[in-house]
C-alpha positions as CSV (number, residue, x, y, z in Angstrom):
1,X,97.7,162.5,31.6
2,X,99.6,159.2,32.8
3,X,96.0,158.1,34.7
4,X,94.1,158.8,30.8
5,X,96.7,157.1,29.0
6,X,96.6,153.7,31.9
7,X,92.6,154.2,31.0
8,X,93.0,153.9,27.2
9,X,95.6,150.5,27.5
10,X,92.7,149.1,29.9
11,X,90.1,149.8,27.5
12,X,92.1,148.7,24.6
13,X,93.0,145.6,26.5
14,X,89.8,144.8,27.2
15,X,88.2,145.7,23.8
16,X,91.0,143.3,22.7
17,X,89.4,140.6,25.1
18,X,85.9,140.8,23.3
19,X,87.4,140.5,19.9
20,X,89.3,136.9,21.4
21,X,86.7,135.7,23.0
22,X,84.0,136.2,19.7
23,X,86.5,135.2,17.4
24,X,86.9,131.7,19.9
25,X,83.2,131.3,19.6
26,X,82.4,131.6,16.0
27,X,84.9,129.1,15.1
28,X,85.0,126.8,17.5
29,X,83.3,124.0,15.6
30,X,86.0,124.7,12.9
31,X,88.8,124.6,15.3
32,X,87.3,120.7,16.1
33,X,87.4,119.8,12.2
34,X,90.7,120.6,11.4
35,X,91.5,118.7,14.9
36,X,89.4,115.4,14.0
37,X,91.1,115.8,10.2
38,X,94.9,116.0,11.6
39,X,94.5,113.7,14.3
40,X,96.5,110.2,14.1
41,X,95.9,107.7,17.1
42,X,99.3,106.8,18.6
43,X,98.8,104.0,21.5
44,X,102.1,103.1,22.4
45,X,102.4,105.5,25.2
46,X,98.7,104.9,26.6
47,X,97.5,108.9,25.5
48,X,96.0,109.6,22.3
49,X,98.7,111.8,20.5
50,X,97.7,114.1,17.6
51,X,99.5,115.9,14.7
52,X,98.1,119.3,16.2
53,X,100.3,118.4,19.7
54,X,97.1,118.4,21.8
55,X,96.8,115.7,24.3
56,X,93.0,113.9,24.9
57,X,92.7,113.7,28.4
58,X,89.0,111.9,28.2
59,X,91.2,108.8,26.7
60,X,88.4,107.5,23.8
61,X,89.4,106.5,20.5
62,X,88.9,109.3,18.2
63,X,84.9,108.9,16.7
64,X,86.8,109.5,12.8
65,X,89.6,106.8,12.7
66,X,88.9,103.6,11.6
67,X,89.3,100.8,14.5
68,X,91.3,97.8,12.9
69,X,89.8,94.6,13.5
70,X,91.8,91.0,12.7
71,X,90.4,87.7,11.2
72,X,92.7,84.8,10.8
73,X,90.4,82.5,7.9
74,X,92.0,79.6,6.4
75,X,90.7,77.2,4.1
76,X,93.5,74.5,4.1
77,X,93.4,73.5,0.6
78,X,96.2,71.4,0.9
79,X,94.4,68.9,2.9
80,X,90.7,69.5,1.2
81,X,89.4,65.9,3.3
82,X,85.8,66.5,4.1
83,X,86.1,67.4,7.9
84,X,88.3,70.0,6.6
85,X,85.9,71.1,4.1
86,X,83.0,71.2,6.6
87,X,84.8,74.0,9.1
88,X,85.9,76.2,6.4
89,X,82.3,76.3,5.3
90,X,81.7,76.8,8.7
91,X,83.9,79.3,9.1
92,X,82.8,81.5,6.2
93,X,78.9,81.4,7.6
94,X,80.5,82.3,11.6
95,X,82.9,85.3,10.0
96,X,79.8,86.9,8.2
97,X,77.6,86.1,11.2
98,X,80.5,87.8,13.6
99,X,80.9,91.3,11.0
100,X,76.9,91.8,10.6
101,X,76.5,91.9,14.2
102,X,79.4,94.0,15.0
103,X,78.3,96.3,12.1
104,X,74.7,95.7,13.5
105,X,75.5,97.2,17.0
106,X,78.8,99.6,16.5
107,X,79.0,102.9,15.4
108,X,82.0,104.2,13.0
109,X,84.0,102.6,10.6
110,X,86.4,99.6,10.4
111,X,90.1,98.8,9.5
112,X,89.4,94.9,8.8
113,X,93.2,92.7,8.5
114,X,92.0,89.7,6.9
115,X,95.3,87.0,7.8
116,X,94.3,83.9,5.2
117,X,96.6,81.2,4.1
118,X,95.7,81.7,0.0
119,X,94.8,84.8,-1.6
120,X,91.6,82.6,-2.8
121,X,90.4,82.5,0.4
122,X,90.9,86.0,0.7
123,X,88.7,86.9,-2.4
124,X,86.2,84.5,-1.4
125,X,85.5,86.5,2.3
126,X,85.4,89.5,0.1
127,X,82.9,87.9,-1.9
128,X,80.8,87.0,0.8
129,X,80.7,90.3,2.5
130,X,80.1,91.8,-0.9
131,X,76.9,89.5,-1.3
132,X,75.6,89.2,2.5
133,X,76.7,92.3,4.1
134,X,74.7,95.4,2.4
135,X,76.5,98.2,2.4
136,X,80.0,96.9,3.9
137,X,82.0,99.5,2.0
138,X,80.7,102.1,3.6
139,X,81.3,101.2,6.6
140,X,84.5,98.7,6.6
141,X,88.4,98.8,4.5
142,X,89.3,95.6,3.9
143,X,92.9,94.5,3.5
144,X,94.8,91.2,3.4
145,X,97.7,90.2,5.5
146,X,99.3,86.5,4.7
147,X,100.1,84.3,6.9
148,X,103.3,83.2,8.9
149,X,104.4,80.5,10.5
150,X,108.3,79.6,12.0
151,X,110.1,78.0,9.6
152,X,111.0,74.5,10.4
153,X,108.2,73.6,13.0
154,X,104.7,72.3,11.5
155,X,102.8,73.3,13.9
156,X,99.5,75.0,12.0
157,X,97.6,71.9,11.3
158,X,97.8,71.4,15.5
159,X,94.3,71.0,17.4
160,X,92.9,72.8,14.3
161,X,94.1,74.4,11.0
162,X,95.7,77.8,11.7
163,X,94.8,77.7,15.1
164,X,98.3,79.2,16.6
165,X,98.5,82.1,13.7
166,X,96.9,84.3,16.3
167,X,100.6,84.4,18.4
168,X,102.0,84.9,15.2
169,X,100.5,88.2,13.8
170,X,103.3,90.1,14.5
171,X,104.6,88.5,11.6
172,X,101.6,88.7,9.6
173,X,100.0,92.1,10.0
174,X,101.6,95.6,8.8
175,X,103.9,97.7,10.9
176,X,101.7,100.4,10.9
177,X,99.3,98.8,12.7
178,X,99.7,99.9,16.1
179,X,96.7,98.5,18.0
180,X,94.1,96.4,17.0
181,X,91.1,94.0,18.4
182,X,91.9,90.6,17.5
183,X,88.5,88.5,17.0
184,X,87.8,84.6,16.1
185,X,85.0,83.9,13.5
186,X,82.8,82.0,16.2
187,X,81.7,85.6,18.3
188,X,79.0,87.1,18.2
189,X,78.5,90.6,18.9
190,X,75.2,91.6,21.2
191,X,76.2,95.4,21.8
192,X,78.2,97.9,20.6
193,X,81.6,97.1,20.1
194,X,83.5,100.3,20.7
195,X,84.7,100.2,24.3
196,X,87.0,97.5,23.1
197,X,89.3,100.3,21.5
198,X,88.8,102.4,25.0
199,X,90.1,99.3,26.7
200,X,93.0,99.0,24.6
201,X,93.6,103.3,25.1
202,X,93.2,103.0,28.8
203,X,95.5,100.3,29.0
204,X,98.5,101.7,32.0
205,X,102.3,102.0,30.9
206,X,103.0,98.0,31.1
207,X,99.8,96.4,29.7
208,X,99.7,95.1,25.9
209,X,96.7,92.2,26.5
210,X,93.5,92.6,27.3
211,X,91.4,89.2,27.6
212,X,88.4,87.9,28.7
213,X,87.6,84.8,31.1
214,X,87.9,81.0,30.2
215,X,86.6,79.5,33.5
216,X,87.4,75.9,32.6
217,X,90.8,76.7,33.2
218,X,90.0,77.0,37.0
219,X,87.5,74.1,36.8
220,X,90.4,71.6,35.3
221,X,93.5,73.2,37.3
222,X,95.4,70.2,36.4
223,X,95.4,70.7,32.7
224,X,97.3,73.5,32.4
225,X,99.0,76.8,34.2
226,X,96.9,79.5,33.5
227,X,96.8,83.4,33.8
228,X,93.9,86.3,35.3
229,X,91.2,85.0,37.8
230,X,89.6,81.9,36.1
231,X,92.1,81.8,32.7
232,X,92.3,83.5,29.9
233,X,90.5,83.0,26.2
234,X,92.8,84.2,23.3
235,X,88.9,84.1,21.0
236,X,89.4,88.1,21.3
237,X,92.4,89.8,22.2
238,X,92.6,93.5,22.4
239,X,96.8,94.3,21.4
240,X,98.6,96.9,21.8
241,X,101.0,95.9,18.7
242,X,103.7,98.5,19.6
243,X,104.6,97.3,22.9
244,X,104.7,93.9,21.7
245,X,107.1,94.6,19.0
246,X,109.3,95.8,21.4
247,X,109.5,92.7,23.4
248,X,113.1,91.3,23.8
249,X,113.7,87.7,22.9
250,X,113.9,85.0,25.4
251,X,117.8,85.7,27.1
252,X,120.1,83.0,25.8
253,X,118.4,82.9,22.5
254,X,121.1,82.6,20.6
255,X,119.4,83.0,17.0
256,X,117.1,86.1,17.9
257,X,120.3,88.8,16.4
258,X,120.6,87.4,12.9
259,X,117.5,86.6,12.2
260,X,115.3,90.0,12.6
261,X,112.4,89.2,11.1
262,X,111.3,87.1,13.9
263,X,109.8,89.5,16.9
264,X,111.1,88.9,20.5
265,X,107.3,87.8,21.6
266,X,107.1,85.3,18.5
267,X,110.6,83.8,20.1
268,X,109.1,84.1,23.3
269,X,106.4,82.3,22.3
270,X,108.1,79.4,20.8
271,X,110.4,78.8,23.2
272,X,107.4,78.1,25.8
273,X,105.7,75.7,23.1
274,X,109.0,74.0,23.4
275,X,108.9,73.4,27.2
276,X,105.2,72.6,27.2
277,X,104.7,70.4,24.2
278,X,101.4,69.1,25.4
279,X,99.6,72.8,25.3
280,X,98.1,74.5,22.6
281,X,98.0,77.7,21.6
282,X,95.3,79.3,24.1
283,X,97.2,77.0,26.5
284,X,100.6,78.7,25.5
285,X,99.0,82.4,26.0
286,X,97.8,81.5,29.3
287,X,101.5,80.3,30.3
288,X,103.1,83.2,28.9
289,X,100.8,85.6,30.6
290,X,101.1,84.0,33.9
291,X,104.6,84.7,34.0
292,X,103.9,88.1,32.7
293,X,100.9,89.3,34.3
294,X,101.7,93.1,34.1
295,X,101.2,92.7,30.6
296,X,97.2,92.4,30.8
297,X,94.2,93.7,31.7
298,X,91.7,91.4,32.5
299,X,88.1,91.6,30.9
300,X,85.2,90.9,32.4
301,X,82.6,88.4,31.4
302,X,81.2,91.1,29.5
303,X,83.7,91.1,26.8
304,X,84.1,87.6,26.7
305,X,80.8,85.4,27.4
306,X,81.1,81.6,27.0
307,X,79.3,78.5,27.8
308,X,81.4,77.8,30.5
309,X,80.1,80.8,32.3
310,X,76.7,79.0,32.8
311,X,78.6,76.0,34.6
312,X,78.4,77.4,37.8
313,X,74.4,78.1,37.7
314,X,74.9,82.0,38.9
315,X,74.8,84.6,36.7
316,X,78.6,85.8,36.8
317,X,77.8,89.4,36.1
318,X,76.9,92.2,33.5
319,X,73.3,92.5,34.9
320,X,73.6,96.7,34.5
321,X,75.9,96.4,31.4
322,X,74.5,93.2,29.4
323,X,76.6,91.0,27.4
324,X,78.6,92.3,25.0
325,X,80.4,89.3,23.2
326,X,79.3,85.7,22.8
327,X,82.0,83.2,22.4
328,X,81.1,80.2,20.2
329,X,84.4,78.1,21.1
330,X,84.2,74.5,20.1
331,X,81.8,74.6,17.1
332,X,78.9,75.4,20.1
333,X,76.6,78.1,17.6
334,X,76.0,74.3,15.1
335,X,76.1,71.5,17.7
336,X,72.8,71.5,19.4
337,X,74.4,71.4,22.9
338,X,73.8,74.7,23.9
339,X,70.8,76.0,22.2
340,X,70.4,79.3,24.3
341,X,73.6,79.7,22.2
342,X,72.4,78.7,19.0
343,X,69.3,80.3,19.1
344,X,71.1,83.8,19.1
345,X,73.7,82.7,16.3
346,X,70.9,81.6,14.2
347,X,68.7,84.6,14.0
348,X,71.4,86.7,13.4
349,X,72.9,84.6,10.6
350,X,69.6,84.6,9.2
351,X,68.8,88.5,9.8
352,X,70.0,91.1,7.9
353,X,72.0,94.4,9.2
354,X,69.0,96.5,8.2
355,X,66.3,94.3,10.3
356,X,65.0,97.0,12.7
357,X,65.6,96.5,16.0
358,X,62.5,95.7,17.6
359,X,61.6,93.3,15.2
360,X,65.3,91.8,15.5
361,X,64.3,91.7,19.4
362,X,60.7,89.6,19.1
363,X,62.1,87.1,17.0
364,X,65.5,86.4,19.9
365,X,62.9,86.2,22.1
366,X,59.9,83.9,20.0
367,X,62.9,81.2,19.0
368,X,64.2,81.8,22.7
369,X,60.9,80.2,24.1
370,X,60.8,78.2,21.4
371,X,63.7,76.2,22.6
372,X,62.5,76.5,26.4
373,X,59.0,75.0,25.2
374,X,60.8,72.1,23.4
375,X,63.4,71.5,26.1
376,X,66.0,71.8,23.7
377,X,69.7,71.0,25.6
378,X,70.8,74.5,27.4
379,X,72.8,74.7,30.6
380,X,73.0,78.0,30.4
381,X,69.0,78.7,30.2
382,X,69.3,77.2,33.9
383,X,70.7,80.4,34.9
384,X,68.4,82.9,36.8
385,X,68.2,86.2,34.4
386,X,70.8,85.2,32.0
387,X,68.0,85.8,29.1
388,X,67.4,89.1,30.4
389,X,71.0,90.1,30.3
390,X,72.1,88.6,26.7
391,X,69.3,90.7,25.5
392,X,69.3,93.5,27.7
393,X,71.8,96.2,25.1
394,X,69.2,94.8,22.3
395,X,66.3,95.9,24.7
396,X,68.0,99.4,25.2
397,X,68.2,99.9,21.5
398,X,64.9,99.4,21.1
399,X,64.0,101.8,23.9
400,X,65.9,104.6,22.6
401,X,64.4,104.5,19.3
């Protein structure tokens, strides 16, 4: 009797097995709705933490959240002279340029901060994405974030207007926002954009930068301390906006307890502007980041591809990967000094997100010997391959197809 009775549990055990394992199978794909629906990204301790208490191990930014992107756009009314006038216009034709090629390339959807000194300006980039941008909505929230400056020091109008706000968005951008890709209107996106946000998840327990090369740094070592390999470029900045709210203010600041809207970093940041008055705000970043190297991760040309890269006549990497970013700095996309540069800006300012891909491809390359043909001025096109690799993810796409 005891041995029939051990047979029955068994059987019942095992018949209770089945009815686990079916049940697991039929609504498995359910099981991963309600998860995509409940999760909420929470950086600050490097994991992606969700509402459901389940812990990604794979470390990739969840496909359904939005990935917040900042712009800093200002117009500078109060000084409308017509050098002012002529980079705001410049600047509204780079920010468009800059969201139609991320949108061009990247998959998902889009948290876009817009930091602008007027709410005019504001409505204006609306406007434009509105008009030049097909779809947007779909595919980008837009939101607007004013911005700050330290009271008593004029220091926006510096090297150019609104230049420093980017050390300032702690100020400017809400306290919800716990990561996000910071970008300048003069890049240009040749790839999807996504790993960015994986960068900024896989950061380790310390890091709260990540930032691409500026190799004049290394070529000009006298003009300023600088952090990473070659220095840093602040054009893109992938933050981790938690961590850096909890930075403590400098020690000895004697200010930072009454006055609490002020972060620690901003404090931090001010008090090295004090001690090297000649630097700018890239400059400033660079000095802060030497000192505190465990707060970044350093990017590879990849993420960050400038002129300066060409300088050296050797192609400094990304043969496998391609390019991902192009870094206009220094009006480089309208001068004519760097046309292999210009070349790409213009086609894509002129193309529209919905130009397929291969036919997006032959023009890059018809205006690219084009320049060649004319000798148009290009140090970069002296590099071996570099062509091949700043249209190589453009190339891919159209393979895939």
């Amino acid at each position: 009797m005891r041995y029939a009775y051990f047979q029955d549990k068994y059987f019942e055990i095992q018949l209770w097995c089945c009815i686990l394992i079916i049940v697991k199978l039929l609504f498995k794909n359910l099981y991963w709705i309600i998860f995509s629906v409940c999760c909420k990204i929470n950086f600050s301790g490097g994991n992606l933490d969700c509402k459901l208490g389940i812990q990604i191990t794979n470390k990739h930014f969840c496909r359904d959240v939005a990935r917040p992107i900042v712009n800093i756009v200002c117009s500078n009314e109060d000084n409308p002279d017509e050098y002012q006038r002529n980079i705001f216009s410049r600047q509204l034709e780079q920010f468009i340029t800059m969201l139609k090629s991320l949108l061009y390339f990247s998959e998902g959807t889009y948290r876009l901060v817009l930091v602008t000194d007027t709410i005019n300006t504001y409505h204006q980039l609306v406007q434009l994405m509105k008009t030049m941008i097909p779809g947007f909505s779909s595919r980008m929230t837009v939101e607007h974030s004013a911005l700050w400056s330290p009271s008593g020091v004029d220091i926006m109008q510096e090297w150019r207007p609104c230049s420093w706000s980017k050390l300032f968005l702690l100020e400017s951008l809400p306290q919800d926002l716990d990561s996000a890709v910071y970008l300048d209107t003069d890049i240009l996106f040749l790839g999807p954009a996504q790993g960015l946000w994986d960068i900024i998840v896989n950061f380790n327990g310390e890091q709260m930068f990540g930032m691409g090369p500026d190799p004049l740094y290394a070529r000009h070592k006298h003009r300023a301390k600088y952090a990473g390999t070659v220095g840093l470029s602040a054009g893109l900045m992938a933050l981790n906006l938690t961590r850096l709210r909890a930075l403590s203010a400098p020690p000895g600041d004697k200010n930072a307890e009454e006055d609490t809207t002020t972060s620690g970093f901003t404090r931090q940041i001010m008090l090295y502007r004090r001690t090297h008055e000649a630097y700018h705000d890239q400059d400033i970043a660079n000095a802060f980041l030497y000192d505190h190297s465990e707060l970044l991760q350093e990017l590879s040309p990849q993420w960050m591809f400038s002129p300066s890269e060409c300088l050296t006549g050797v192609l400094p990497c990304c043969t496998d990967t391609g390019i991902t970013v192009l870094h206009g700095f220094d009006a480089i996309f309208v001068r004519g000094i760097e046309w292999t540069f210009q070349v790409l800006y213009e086609v894509f300012a002129t193309s529209s997100i919905e130009t397929p891909s291969s036919v997006l491809l032959s023009h890059l390359e018809a205006n690219l010997t084009r320049a060649a043909k004319l000798n148009l001025e290009s140090t970069c096109r002296k590099v071996f391959g570099l062509e091949q690799v700043l249209l190589k993810q453009l190339t891919d796409k159209v393979k895939n197809k």
